[in-house]
Backbone bond lengths (Angstrom), bond angles and torsions (degrees), N, CA, C in turn:
res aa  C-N    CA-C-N  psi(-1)  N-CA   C-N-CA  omega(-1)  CA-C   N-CA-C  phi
1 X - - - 1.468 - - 1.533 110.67 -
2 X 0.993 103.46 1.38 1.733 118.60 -165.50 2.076 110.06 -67.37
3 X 1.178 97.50 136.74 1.552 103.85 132.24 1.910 102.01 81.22
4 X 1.164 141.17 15.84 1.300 120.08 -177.00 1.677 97.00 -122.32
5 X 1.037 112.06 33.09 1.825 108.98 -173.33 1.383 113.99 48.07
6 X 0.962 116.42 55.76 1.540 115.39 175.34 1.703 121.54 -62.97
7 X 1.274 125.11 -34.36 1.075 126.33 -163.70 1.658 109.64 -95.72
8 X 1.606 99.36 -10.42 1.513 114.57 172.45 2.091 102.38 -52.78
9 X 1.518 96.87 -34.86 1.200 82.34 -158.85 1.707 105.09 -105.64
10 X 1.143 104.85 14.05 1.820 111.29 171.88 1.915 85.69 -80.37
11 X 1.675 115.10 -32.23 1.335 96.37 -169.48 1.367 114.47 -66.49
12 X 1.178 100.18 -61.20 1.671 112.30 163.70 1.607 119.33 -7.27
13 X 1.122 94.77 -57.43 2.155 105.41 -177.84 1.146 89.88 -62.34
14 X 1.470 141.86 -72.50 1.135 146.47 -132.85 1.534 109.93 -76.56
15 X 1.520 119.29 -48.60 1.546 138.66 141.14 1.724 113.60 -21.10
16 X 1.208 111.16 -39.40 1.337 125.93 -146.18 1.938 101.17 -96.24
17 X 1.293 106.72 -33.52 1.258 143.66 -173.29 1.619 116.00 -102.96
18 X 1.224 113.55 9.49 1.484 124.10 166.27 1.643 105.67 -51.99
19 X 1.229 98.90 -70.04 1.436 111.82 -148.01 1.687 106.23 -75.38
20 X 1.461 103.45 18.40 1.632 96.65 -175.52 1.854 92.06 -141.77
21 X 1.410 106.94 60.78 1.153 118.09 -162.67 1.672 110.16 -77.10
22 X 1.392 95.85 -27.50 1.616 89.21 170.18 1.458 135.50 -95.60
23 X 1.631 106.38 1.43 1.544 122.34 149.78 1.401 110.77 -70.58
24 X 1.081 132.07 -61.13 1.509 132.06 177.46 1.330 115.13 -56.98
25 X 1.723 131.68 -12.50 1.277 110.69 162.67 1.817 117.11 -99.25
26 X 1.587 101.36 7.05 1.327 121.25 -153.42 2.013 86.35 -84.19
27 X 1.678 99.63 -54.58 1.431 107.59 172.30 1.633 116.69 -45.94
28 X 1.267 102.20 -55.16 1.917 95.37 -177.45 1.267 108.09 -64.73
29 X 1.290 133.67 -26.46 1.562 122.50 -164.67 1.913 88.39 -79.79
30 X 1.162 132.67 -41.09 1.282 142.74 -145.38 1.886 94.33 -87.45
31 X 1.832 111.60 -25.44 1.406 118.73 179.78 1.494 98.09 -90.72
32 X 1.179 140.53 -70.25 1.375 142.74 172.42 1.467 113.70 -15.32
33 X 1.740 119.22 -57.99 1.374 130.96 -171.01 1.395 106.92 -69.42
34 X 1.060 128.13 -57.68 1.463 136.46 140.73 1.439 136.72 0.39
35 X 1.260 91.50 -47.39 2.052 111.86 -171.17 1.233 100.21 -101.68
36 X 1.484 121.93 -11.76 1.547 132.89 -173.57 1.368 94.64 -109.31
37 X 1.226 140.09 -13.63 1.454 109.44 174.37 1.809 100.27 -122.12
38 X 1.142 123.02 3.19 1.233 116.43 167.24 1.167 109.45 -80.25
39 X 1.673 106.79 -42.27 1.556 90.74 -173.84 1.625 130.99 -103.91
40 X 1.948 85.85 18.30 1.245 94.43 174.74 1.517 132.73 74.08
41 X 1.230 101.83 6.26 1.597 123.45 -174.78 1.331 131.03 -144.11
42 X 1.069 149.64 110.13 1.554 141.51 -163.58 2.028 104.10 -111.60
43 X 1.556 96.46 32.77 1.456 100.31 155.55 1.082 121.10 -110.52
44 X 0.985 148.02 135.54 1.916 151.65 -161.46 1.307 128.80 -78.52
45 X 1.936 99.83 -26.08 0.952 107.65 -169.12 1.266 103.33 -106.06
46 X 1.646 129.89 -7.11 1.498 107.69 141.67 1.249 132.93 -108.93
47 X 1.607 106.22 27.04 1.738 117.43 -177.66 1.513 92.03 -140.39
48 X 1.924 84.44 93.67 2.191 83.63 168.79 1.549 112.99 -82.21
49 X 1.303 122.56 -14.41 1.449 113.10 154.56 1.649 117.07 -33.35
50 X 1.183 110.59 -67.37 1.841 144.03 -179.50 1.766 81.91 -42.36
51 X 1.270 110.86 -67.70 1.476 106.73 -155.40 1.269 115.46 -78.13
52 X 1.629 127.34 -12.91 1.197 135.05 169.16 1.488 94.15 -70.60
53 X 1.240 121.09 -70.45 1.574 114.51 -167.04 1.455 110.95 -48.94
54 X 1.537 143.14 -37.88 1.314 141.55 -147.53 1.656 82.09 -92.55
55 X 1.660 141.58 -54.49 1.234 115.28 172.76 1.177 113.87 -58.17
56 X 0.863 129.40 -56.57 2.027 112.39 -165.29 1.092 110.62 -63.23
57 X 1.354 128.00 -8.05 1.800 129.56 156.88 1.314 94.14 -79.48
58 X 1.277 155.80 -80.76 1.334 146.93 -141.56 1.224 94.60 -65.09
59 X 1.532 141.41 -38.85 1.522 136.28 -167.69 1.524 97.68 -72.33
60 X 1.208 130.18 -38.54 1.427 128.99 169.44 2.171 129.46 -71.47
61 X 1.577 66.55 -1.65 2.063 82.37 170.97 1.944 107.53 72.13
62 X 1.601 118.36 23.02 1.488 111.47 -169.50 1.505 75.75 -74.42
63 X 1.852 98.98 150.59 1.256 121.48 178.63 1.285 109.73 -70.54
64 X 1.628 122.23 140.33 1.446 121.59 -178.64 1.764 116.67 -42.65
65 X 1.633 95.84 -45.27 1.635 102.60 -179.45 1.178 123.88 -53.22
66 X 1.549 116.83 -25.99 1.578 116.22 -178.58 1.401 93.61 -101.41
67 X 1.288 153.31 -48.95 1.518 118.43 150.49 1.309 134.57 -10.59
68 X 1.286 135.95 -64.30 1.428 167.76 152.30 1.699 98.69 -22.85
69 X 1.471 109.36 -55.65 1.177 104.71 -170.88 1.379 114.30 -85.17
70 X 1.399 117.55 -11.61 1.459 126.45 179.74 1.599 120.60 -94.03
71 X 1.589 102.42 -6.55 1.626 109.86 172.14 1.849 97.56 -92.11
72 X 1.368 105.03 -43.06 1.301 104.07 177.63 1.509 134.38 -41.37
73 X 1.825 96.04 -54.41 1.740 104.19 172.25 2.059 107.19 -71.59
74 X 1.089 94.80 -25.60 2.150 86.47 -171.41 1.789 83.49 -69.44
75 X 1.318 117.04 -29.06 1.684 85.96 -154.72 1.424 96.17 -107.13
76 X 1.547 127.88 13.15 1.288 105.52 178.55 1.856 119.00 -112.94
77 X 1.343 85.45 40.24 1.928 95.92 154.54 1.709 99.53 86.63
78 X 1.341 119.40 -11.04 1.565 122.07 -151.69 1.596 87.28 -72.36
79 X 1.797 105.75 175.33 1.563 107.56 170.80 1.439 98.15 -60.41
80 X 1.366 107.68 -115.98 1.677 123.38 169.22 1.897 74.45 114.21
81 X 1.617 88.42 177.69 1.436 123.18 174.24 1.828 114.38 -54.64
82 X 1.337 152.02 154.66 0.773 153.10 97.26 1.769 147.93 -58.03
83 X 1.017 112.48 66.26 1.615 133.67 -174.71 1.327 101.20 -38.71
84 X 1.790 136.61 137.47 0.836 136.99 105.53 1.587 142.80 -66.18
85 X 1.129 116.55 147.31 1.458 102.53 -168.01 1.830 102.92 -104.85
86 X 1.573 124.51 116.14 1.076 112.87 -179.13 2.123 105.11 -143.99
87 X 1.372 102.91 157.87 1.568 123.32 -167.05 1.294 104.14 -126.25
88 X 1.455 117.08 128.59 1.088 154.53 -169.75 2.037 124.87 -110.73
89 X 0.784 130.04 107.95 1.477 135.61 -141.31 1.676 92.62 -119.85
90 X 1.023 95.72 133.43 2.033 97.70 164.22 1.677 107.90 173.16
91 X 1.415 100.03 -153.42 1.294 130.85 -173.04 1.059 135.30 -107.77
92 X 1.320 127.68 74.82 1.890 111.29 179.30 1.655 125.76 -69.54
93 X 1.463 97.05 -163.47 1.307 74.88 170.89 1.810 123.36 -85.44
94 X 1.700 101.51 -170.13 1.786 105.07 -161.69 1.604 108.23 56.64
95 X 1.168 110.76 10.64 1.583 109.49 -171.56 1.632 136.88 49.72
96 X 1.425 93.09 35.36 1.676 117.87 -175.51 1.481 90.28 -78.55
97 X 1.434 113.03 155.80 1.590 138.85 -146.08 1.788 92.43 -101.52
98 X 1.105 147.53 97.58 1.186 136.45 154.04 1.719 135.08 -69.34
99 X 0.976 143.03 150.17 1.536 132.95 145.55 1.451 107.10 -130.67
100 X 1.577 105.91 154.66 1.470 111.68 -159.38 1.458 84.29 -141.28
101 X 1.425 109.96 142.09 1.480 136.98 -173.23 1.335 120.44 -138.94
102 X 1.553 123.69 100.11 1.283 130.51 -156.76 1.576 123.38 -133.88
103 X 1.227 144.13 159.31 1.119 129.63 -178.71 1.307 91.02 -135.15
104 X 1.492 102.18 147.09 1.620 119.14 -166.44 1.619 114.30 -146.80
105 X 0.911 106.96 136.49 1.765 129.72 162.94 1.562 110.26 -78.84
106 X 1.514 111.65 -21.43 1.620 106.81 -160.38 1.790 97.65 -159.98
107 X 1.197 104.96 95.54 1.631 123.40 -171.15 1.991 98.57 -60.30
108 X 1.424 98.06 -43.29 1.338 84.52 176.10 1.106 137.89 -42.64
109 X 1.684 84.61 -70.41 1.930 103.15 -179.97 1.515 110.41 -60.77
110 X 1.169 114.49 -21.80 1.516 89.79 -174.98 1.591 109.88 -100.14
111 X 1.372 130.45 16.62 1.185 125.55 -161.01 1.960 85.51 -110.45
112 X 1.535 108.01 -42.96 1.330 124.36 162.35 1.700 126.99 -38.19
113 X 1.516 107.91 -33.68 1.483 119.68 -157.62 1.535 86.03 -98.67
114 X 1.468 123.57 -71.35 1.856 130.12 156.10 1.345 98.35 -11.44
115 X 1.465 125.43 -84.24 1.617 112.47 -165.59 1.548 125.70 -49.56
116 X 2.006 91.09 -26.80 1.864 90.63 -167.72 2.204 100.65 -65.50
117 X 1.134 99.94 -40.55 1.461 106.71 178.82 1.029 137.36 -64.91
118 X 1.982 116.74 -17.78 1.225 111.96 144.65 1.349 125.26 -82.62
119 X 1.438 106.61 -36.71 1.740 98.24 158.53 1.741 139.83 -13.59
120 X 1.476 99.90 -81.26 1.213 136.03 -167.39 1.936 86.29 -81.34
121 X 1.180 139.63 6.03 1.395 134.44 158.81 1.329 127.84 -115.03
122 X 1.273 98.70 -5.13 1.936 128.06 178.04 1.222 98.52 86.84
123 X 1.625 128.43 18.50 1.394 96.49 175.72 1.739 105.06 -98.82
124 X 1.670 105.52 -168.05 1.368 100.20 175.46 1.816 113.22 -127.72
125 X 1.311 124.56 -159.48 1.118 137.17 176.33 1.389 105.42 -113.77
126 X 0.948 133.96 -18.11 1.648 123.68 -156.14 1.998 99.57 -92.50
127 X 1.332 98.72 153.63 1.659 97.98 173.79 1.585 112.98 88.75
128 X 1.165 114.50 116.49 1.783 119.80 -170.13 1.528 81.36 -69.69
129 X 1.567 98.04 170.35 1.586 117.07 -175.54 1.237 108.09 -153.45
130 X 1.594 122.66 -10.57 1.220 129.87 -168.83 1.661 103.75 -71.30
131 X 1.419 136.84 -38.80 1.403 128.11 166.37 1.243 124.77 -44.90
132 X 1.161 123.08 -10.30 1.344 132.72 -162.09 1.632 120.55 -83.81
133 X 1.978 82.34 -29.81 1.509 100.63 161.91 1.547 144.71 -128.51
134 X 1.192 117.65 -168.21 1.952 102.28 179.90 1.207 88.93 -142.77
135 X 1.101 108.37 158.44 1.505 161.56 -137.09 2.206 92.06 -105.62
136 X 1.273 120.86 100.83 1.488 106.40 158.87 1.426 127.96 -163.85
137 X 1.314 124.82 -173.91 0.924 98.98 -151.72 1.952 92.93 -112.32
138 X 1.077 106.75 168.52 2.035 100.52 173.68 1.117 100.89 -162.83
139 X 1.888 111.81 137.72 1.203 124.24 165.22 1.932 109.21 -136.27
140 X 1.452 91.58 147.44 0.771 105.56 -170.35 1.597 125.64 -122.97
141 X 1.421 111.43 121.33 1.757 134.08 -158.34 0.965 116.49 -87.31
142 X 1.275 150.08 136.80 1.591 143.96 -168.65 1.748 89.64 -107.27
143 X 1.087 127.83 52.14 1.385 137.99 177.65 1.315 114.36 -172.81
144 X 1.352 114.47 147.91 1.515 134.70 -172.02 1.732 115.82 -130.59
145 X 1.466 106.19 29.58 1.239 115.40 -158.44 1.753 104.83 -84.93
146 X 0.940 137.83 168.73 1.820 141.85 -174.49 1.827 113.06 -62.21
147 X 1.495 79.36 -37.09 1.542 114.55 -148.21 1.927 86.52 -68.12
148 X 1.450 96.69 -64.13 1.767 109.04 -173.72 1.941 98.65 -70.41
149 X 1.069 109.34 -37.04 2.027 80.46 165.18 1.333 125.38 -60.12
150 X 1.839 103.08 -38.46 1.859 80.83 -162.31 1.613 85.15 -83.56
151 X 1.063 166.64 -16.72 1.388 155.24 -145.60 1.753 86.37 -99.99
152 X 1.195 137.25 -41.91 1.692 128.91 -168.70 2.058 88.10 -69.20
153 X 1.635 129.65 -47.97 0.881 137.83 176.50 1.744 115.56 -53.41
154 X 0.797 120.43 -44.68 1.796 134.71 149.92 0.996 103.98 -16.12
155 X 1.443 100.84 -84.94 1.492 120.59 -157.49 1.214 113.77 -68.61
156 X 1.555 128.52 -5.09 1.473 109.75 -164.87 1.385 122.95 137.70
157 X 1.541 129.06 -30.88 1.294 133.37 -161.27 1.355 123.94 -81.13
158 X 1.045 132.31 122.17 1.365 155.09 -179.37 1.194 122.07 -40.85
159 X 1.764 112.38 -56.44 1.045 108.66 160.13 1.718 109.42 -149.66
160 X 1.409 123.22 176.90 1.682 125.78 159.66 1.270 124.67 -112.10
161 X 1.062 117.24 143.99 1.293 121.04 174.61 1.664 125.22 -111.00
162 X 1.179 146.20 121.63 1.582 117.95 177.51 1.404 105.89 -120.24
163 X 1.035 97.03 140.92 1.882 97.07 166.77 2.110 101.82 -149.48
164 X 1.258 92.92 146.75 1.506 87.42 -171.74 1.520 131.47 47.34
165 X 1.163 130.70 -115.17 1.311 145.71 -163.05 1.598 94.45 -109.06
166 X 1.463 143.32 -11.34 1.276 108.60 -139.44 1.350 80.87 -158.68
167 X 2.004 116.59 137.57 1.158 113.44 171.54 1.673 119.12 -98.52
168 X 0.818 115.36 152.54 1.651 120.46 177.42 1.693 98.10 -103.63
169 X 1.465 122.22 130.64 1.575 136.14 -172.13 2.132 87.51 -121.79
170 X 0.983 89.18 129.24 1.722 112.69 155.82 1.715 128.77 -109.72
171 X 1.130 109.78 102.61 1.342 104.67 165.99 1.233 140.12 -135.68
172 X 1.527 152.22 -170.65 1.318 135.96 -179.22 1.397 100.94 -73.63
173 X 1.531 87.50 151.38 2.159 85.93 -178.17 0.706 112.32 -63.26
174 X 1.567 138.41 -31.73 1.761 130.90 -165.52 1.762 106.75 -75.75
175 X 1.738 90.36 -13.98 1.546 82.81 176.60 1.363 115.77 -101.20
176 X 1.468 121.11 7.67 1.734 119.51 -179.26 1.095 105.78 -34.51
177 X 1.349 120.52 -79.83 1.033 143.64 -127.06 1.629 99.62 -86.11
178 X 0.924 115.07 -64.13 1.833 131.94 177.17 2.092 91.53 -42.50
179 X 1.341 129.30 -28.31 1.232 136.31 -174.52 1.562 107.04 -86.07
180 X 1.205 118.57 -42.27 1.668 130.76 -178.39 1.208 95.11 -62.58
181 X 1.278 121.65 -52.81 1.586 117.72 -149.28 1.678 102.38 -85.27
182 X 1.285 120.81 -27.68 1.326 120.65 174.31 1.928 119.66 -68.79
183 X 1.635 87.53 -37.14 1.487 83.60 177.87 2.172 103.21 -80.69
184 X 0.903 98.10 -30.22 1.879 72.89 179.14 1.601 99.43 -76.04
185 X 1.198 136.27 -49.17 1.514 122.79 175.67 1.683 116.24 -27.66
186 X 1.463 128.26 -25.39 0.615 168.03 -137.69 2.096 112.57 -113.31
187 X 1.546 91.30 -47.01 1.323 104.34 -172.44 1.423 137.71 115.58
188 X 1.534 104.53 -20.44 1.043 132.57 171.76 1.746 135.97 -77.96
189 X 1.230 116.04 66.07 1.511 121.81 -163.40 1.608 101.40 -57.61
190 X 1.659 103.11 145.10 1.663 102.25 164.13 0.996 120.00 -82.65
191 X 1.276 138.27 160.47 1.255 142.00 171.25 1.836 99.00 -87.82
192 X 1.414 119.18 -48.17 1.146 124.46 175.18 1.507 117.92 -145.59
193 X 1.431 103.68 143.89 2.043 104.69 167.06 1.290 102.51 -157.31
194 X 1.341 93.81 142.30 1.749 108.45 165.11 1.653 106.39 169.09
195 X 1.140 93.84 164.37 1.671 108.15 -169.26 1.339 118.01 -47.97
196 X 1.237 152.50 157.69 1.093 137.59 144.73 1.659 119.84 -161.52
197 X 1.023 164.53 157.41 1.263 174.29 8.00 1.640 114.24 84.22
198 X 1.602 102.51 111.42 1.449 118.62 179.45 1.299 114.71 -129.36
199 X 1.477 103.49 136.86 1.880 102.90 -174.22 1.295 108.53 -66.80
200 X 1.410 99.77 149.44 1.881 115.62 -174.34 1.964 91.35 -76.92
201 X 1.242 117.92 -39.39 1.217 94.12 -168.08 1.859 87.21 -136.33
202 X 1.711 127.59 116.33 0.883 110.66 166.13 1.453 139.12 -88.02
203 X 1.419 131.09 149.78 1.629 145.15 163.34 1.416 98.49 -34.68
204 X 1.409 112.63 114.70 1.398 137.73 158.39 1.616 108.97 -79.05
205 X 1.347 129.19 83.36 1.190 144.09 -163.44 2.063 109.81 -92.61
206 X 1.308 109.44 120.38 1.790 90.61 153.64 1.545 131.67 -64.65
207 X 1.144 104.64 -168.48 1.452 104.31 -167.67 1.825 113.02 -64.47
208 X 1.584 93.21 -52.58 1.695 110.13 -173.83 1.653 104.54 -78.67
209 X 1.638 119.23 -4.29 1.762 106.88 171.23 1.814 97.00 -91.16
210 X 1.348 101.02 -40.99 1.799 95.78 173.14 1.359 119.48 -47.81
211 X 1.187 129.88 -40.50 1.629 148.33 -150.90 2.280 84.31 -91.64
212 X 1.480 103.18 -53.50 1.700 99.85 161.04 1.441 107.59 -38.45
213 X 1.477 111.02 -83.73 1.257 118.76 -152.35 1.767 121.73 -54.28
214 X 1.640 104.28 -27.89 1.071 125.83 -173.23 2.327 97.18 -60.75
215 X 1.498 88.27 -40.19 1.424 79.36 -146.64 1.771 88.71 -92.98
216 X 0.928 106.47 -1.46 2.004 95.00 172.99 1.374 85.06 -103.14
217 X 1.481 156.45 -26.65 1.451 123.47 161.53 1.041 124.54 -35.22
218 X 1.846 113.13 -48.65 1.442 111.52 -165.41 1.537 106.75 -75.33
219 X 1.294 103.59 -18.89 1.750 99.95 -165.34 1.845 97.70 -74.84
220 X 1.305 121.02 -23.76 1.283 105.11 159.72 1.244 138.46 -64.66
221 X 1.487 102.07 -47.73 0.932 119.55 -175.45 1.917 111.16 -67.29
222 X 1.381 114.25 -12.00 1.571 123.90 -178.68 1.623 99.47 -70.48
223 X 1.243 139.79 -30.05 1.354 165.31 -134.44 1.407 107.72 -88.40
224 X 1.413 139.88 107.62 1.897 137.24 -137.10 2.011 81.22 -75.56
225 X 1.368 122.19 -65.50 1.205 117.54 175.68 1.491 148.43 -40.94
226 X 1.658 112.35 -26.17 1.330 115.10 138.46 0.684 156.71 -41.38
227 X 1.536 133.23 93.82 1.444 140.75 165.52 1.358 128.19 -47.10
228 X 1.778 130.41 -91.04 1.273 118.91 166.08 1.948 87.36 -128.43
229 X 1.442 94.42 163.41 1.172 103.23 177.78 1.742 91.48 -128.03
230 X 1.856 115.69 152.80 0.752 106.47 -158.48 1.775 88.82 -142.68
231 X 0.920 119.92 149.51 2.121 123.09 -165.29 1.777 100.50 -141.60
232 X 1.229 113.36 147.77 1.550 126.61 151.02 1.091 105.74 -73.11
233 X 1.875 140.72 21.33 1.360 107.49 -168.89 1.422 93.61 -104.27
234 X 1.365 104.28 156.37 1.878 124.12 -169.60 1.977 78.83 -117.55
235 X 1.505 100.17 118.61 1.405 124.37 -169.44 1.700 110.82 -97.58
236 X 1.542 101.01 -5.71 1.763 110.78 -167.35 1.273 106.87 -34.71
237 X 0.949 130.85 -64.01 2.006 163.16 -147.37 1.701 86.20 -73.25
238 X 1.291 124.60 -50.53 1.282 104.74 -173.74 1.821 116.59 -88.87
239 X 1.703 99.50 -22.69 1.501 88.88 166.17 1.215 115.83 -81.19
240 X 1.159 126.00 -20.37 2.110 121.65 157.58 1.733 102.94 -25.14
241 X 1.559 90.48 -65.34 1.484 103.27 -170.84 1.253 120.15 -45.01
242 X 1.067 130.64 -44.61 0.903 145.45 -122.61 1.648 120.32 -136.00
């Protein structure tokens, strides 16, 4: 799982997604409500759905209060929305491997809006893509100290990553969480954790297919029904550029 900066480019999205700050908190309130009525519980610690969604909102900085207010409406009996949770498989462009993860009120329209965006980017729908990747878990340390590798290594982790100031930890999902909680017991707060999906083998892209791929990510990812979207593309060449 080692070694291609992978998490460089979870930053990238997130960087990328500044300026549309009230879609991105629009998604966690819409994932939270979701994880609370599927699983029927708005405690975390027996709904890791619940607890996957409440970190990847805290890693995105949504204010506790609109959390608060979004456990409140899923659990207080009201109508509200009913979400399905559904994934979407295809082709972008350079023919890098996508999967798209969305929650929906309306299977149509949003399966409709997904196709218009690979369309209109040359990619397609046809051909599973989901083998392409695995399933794990990553947190991420605002420290690079000896002490916080071998203790993430302790506990479980698969692999490390360092870049700058801050380490990136990989591990099996069932072990995220059991890994988070050991390293702050520990002392060590995350900056971020939650599940996510990384290609087994990534797209070695040029500069102007990255600068493609970059910009039909976001156009999915612009999309009210999108959750995370997830690519084989290796983005190096365009952060050189860039």
């Amino acid at each position: 799982m080692a070694g291609h900066n992978k998490w460089s480019q979870i930053k990238r999205k997130k960087a990328a997604n500044d300026a549309q700050r009230g879609k991105i908190i629009s998604k966690h309130i819409r994932a939270i409500q979701s994880a609370i009525r599927e699983g029927s519980s708005d405690d975390p610690s027996t709904n890791l759905s619940l607890k996957n969604a409440l970190a990847a909102a805290k890693s995105d900085s949504v204010p506790s209060e609109t959390i608060d207010r979004a456990i409140e409406r899923a659990t207080g009996g009201g109508e509200g929305a009913s979400y399905d949770a559904v994934t979407y498989e295809g082709y972008g462009p350079a023919g890098v491997a996508f999967v798209v993860e969305a929650l929906t009120d309306n299977r149509n329209r949003t399966v409709s809006e997904v196709r218009h965006v690979f369309t209109k980017h040359g990619g397609n729908m046809s051909g599973g893509t989901a083998w392409q990747f695995e399933s794990a878990g990553i947190i991420v340390l605002p420290t690079t100290s000896e002490k916080a590798q071998e203790m993430a290594i302790e506990l479980g982790a698969q692999d490390l990553e360092i870049e700058d100031e801050s380490l990136t930890i990989y591990t099996d999902p069932a072990e995220l969480y059991a890994v988070v909680d050991g390293l702050q017991a520990a002392g060590f707060e995350a900056e971020m954790s939650q599940l996510t999906k990384l290609a087994q083998t990534p797209s070695l892209l040029s500069a102007e297919d990255a600068a493609k791929v970059l910009r039909f990510t976001e156009a999915l990812e612009d999309l009210d029904d999108v959750q995370n979207v997830y690519s084989t593309a290796d983005l190096s060449k365009l952060e050189a550029v860039g």
